[in-house]
VEXBADREN-520424 format. One line per field, with one value per atom (N, C-alpha, C): z, x negated, y negated; residue number from 1. Coordinates in nm, 4 decimals. Layout:
N
pz	c(Z/...)
px	c(X/...)
py	c(Y/...)
nr	c(NUM/...)
***
This chain:
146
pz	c(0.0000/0.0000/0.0000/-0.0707/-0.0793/-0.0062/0.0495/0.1577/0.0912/-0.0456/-0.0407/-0.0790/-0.0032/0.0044/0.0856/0.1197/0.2522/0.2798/0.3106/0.3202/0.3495/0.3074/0.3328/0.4267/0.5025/0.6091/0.7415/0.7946/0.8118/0.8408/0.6638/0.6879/0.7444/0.7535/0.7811/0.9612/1.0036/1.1137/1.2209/1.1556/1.2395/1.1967/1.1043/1.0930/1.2015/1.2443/1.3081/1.4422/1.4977/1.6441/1.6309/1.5622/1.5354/1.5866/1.5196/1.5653/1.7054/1.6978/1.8483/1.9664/1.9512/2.0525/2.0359/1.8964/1.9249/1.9600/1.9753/1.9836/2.1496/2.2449/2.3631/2.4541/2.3233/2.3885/2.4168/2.3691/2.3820/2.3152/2.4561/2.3416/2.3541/2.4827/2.4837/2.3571/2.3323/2.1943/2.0752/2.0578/1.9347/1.8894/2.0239/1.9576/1.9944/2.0139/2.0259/1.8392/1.7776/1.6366/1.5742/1.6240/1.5540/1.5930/1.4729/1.5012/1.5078/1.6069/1.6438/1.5250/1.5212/1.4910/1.3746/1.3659/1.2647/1.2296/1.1126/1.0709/1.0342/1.0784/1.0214/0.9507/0.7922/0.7497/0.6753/0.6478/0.5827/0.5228/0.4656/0.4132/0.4731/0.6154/0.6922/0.8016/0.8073/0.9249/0.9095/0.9366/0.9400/1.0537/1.1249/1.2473/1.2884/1.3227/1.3635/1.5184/1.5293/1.6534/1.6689/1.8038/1.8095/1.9773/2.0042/2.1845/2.1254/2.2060/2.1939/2.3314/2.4084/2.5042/2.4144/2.3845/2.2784/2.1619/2.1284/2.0492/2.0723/2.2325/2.2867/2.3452/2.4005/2.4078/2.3394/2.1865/2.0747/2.0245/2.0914/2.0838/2.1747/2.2902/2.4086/2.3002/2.3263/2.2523/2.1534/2.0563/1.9521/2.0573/2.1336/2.2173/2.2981/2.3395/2.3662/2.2674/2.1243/2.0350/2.0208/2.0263/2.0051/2.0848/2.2376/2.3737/2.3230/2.3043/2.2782/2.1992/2.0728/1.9747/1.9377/2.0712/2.0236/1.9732/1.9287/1.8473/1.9580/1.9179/1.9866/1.9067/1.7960/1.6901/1.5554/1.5438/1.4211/1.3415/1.2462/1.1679/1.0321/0.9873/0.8633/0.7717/0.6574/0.5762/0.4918/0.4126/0.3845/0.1772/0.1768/0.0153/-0.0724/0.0000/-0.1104/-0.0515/-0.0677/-0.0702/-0.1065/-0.1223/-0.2535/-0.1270/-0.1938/-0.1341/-0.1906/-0.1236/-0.1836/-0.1661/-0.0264/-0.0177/0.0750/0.1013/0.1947/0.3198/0.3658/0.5289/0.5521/0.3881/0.3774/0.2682/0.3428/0.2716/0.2555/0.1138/0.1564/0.1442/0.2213/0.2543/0.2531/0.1914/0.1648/0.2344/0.3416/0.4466/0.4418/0.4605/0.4743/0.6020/0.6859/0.8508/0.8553/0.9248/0.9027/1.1047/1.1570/1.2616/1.2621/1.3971/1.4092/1.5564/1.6509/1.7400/1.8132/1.9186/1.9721/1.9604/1.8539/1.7749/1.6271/1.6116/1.4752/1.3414/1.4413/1.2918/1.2430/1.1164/1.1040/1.1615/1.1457/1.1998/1.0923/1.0309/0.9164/0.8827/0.7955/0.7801/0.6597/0.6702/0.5962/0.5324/0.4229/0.3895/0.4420/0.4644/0.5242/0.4234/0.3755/0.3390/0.4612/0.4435/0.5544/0.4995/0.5344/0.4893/0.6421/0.6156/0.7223/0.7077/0.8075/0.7986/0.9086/0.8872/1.0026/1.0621/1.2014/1.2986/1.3253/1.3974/1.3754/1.4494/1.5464/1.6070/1.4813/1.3560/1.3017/1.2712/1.3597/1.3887/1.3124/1.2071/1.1663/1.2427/1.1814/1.2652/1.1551/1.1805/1.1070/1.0899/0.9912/1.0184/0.9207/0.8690/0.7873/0.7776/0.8191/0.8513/0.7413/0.6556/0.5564/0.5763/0.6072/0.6091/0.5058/0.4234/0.2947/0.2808/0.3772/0.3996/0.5461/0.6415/0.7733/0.7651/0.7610/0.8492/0.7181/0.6127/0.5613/0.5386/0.6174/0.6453/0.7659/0.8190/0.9675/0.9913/0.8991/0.8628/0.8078/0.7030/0.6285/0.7323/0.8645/0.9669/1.0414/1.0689/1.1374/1.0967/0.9839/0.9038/0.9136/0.8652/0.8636/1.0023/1.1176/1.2916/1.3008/1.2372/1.2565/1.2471/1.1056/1.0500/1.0847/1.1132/1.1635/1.2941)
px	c(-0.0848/0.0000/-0.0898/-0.0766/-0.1496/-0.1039/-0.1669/-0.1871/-0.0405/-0.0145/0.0802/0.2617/0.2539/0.3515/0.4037/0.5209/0.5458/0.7259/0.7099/0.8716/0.9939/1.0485/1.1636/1.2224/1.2222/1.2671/1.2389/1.0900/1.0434/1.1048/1.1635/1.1730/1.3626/1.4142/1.5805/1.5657/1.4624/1.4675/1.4240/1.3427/1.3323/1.4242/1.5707/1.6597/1.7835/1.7003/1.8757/1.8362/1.6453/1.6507/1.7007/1.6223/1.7319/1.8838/1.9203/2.1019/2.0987/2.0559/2.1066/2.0364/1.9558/1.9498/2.0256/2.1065/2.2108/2.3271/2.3568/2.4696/2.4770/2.3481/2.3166/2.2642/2.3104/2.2831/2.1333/2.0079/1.9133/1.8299/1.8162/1.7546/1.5939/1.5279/1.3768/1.3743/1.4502/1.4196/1.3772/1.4828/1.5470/1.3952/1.3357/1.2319/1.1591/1.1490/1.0103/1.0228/1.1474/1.1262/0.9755/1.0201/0.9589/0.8015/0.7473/0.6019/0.6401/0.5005/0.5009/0.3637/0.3837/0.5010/0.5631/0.7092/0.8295/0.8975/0.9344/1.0241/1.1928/1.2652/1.4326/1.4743/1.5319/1.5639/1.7478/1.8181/1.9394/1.9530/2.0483/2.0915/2.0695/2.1229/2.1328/2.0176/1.9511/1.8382/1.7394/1.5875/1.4932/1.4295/1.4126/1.3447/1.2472/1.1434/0.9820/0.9891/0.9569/0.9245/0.7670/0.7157/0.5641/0.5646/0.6580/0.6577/0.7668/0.7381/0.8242/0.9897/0.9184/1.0190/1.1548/1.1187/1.2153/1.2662/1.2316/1.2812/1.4084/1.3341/1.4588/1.5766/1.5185/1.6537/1.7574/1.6580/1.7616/1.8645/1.8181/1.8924/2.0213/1.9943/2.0694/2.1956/2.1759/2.2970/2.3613/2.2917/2.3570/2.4483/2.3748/2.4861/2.6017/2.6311/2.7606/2.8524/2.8079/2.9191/2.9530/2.8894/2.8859/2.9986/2.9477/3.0382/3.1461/3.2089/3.3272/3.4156/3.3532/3.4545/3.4173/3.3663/3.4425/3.2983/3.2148/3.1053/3.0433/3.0924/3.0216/2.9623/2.9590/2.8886/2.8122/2.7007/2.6301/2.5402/2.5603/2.5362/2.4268/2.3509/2.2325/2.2134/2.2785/2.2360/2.1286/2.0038/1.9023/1.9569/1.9674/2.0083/1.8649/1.7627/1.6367/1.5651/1.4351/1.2645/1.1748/1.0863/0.9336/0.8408/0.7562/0.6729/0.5367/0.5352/0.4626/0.3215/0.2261/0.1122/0.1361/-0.0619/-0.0212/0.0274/0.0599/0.0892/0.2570/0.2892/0.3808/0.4983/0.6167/0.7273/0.8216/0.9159/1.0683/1.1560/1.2467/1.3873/1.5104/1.5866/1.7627/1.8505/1.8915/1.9506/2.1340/2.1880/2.3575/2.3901/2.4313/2.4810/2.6423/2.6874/2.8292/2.8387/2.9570/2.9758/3.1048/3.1180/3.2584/3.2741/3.3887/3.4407/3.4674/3.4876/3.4762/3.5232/3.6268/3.6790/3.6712/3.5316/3.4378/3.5602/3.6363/3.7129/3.6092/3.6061/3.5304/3.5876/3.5207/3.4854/3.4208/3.3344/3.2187/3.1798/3.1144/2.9114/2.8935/2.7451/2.6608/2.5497/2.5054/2.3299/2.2720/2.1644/2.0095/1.9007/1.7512/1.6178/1.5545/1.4340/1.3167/1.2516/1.1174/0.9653/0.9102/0.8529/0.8140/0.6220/0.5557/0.4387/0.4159/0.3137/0.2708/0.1720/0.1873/0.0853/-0.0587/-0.1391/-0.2818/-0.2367/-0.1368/-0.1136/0.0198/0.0029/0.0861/0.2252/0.2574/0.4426/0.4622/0.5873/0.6642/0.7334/0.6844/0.7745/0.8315/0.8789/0.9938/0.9048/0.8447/0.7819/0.8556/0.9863/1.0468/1.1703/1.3061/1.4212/1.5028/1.5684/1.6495/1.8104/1.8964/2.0197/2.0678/2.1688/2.1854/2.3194/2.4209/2.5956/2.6040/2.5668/2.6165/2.7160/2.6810/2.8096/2.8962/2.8699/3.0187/3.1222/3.0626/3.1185/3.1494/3.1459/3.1751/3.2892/3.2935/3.3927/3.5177/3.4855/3.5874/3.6744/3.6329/3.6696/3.7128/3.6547/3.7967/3.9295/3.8938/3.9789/4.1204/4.0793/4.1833/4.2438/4.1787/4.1952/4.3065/4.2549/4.3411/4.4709/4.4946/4.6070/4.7123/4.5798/4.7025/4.7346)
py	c(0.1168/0.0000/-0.1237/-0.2136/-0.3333/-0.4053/-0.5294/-0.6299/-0.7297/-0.7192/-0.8280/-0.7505/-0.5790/-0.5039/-0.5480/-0.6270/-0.6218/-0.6025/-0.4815/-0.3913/-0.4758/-0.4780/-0.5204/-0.4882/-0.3683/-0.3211/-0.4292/-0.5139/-0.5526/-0.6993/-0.7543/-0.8974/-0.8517/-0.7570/-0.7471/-0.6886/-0.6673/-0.5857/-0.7382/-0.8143/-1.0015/-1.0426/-1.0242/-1.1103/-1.0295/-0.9215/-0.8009/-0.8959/-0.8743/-0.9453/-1.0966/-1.2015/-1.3143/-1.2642/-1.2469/-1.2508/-1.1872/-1.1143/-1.0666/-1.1433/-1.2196/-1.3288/-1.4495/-1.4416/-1.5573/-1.5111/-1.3566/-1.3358/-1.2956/-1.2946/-1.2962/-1.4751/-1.5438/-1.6529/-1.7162/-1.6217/-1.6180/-1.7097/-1.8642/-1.9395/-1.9040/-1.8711/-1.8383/-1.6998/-1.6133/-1.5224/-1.5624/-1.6974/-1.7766/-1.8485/-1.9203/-1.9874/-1.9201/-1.7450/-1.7097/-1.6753/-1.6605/-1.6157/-1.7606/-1.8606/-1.9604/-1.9670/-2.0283/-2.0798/-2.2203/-2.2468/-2.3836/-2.4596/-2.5481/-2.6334/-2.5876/-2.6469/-2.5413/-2.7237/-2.6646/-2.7539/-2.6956/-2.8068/-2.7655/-2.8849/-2.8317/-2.9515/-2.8846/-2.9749/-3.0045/-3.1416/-3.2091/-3.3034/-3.4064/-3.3710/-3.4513/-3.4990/-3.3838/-3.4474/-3.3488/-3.3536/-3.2874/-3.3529/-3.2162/-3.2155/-3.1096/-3.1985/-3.1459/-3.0987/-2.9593/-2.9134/-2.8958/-2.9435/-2.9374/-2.8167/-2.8631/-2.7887/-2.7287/-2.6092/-2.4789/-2.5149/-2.5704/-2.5795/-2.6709/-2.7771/-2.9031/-2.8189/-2.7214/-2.6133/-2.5236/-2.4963/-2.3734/-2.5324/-2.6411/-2.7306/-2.7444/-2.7557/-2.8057/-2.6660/-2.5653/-2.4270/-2.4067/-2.4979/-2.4871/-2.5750/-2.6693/-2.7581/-2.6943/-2.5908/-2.5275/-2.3866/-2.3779/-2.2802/-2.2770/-2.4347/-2.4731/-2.4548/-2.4944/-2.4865/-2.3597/-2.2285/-2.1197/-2.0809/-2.1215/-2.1085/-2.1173/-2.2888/-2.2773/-2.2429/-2.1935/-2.1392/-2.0122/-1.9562/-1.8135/-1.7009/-1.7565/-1.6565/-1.5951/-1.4839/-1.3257/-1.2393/-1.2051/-1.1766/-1.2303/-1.1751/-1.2730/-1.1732/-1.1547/-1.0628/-1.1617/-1.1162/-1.1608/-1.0629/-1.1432/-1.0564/-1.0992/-1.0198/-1.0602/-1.0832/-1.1741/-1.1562/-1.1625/-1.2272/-1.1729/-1.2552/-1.1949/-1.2318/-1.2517/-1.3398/-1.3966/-1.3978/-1.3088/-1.2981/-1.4187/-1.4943/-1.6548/-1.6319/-1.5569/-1.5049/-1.3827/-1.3163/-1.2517/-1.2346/-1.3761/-1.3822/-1.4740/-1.5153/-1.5917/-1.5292/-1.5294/-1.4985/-1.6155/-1.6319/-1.6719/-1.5706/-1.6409/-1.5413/-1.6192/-1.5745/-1.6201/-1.5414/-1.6065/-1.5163/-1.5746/-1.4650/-1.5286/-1.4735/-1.5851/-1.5575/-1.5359/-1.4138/-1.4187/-1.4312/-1.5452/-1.5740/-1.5166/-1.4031/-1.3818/-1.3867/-1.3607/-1.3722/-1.2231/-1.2282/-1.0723/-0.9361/-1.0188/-0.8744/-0.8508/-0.9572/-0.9071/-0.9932/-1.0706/-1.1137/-1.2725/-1.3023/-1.4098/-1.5100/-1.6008/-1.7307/-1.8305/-1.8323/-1.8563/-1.8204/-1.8049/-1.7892/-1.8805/-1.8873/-1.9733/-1.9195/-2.0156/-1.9760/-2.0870/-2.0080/-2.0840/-1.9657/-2.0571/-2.0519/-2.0733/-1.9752/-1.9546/-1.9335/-1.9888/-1.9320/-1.8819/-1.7277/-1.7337/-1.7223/-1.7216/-1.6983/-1.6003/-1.5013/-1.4061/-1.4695/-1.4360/-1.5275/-1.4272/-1.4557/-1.4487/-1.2893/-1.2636/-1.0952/-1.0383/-1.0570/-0.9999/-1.0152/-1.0994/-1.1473/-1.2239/-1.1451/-1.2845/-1.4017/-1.5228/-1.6454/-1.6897/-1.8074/-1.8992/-2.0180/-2.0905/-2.1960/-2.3333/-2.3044/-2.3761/-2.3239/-2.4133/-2.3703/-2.4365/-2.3878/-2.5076/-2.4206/-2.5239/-2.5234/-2.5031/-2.4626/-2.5233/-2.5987/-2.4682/-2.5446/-2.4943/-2.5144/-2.4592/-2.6017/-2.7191/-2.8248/-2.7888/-2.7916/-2.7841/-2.6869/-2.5350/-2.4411/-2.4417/-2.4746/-2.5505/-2.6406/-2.7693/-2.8286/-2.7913/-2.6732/-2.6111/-2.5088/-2.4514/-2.3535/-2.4800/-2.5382/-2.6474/-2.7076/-2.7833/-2.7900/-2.7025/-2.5658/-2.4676/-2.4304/-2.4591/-2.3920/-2.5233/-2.6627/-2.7006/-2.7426/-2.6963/-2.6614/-2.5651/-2.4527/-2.3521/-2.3340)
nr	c(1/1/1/2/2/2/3/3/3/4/4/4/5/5/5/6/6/6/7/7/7/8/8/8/9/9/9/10/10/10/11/11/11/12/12/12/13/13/13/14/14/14/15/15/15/16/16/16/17/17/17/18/18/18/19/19/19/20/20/20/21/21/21/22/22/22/23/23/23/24/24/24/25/25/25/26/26/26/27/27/27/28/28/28/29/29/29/30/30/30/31/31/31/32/32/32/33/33/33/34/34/34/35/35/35/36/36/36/37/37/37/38/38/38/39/39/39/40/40/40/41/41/41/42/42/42/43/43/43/44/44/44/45/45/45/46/46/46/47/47/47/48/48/48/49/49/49/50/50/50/51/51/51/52/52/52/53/53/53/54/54/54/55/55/55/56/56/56/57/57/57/58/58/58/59/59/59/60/60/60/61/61/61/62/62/62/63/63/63/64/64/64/65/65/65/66/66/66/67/67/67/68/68/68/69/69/69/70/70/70/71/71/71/72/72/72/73/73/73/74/74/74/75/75/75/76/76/76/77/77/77/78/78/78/79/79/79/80/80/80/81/81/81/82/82/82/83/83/83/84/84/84/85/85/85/86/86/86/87/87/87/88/88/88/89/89/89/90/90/90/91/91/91/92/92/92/93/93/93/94/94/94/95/95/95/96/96/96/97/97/97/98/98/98/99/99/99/100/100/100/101/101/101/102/102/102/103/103/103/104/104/104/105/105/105/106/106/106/107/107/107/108/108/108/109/109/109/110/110/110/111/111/111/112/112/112/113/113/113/114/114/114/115/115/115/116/116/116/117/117/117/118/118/118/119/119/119/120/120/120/121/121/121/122/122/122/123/123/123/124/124/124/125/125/125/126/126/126/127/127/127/128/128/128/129/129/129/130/130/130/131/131/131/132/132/132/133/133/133/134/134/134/135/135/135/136/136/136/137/137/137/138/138/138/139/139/139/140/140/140/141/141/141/142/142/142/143/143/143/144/144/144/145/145/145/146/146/146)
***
C-alpha cells in the first residue's frame, strides 16, 4: 500500500466518532477532532481558533441549540474524498440531525480538509459550512407553521 492510500474506512470511522461526541454533547471530543489552529468559514463568518479551550466554548454555545430542539442523533455521511497530499485529505460530508426517535430534523453539507498530525491522527484543520443556516432556517420555518 502506498503512503498516499489512505482507506476510506479511516476517513468514515473520524466522521462516526465526530457525531457521536455531538450526539453525547461532547464538546472536549469535538475539539479534540480539531487541530489547532483550525479555521471555520461560511458566508457569513470565518473564524480562527488558536486555543483549543475558545474552540470547545464556541462548541458549548452550539450545544444549547442542540439542547433545545431536540437533536439526539447525528449521523455523517461521507459523500467523497481527494486525497490533496500525503498527510492531507478533503472530505464532503452530509450531517443528518434527528431527534430521539431518529425522525429528522435537518441535515446539511459541510467541506473539511483534514491533515494528520505528527502521532498519526486525523484532525480537522479547515471547517467550511456550505448550507447549515439555511437548512436551519428552512426547519424552522416549517416547525413554525405547523
Amino acid at each position: 500500500m502506498s503512503d498516499f492510500t489512505i482507506p476510506m474506512q479511516q476517513v468514515n470511522i473520524f466522521f462516526e466518532t465526530y457525531a457521536k461526541a455531538l450526539e453525547r454533547y461532547d464538546t472536549k471530543g469535538m475539539a479534540f477532532s480539531y487541530n489547532i489552529p483550525c479555521t471555520m468559514i461560511s458566508d457569513e463568518n470565518t473564524s480562527l481558533f488558536n486555543d483549543i479551550s475558545k474552540l470547545e466554548g464556541f462548541f458549548n454555545l452550539g450545544m444549547g441549540f442542540y439542547r433545545q430542539f431536540g437533536i439526539a442523533h447525528v449521523r455523517a455521511e461521507v459523500w467523497s474524498r481527494r486525497i490533496l497530499t500525503q498527510h492531507i485529505i478533503m472530505v464532503k460530508v452530509n450531517w443528518y440531525y434527528m431527534d430521539v426517535f431518529k425522525n429528522p430534523i435537518y441535515d446539511c453539507e459541510y467541506h473539511y480538509v483534514l491533515k494528520q498530525d505528527k502521532h498519526k491522527q486525523w484532525k480537522i484543520i479547515l471547517s467550511v459550512s456550505v448550507n447549515e443556516k439555511e437548512k436551519i432556517e428552512e426547519w424552522q420555518a416549517v416547525r413554525l407553521k405547523g
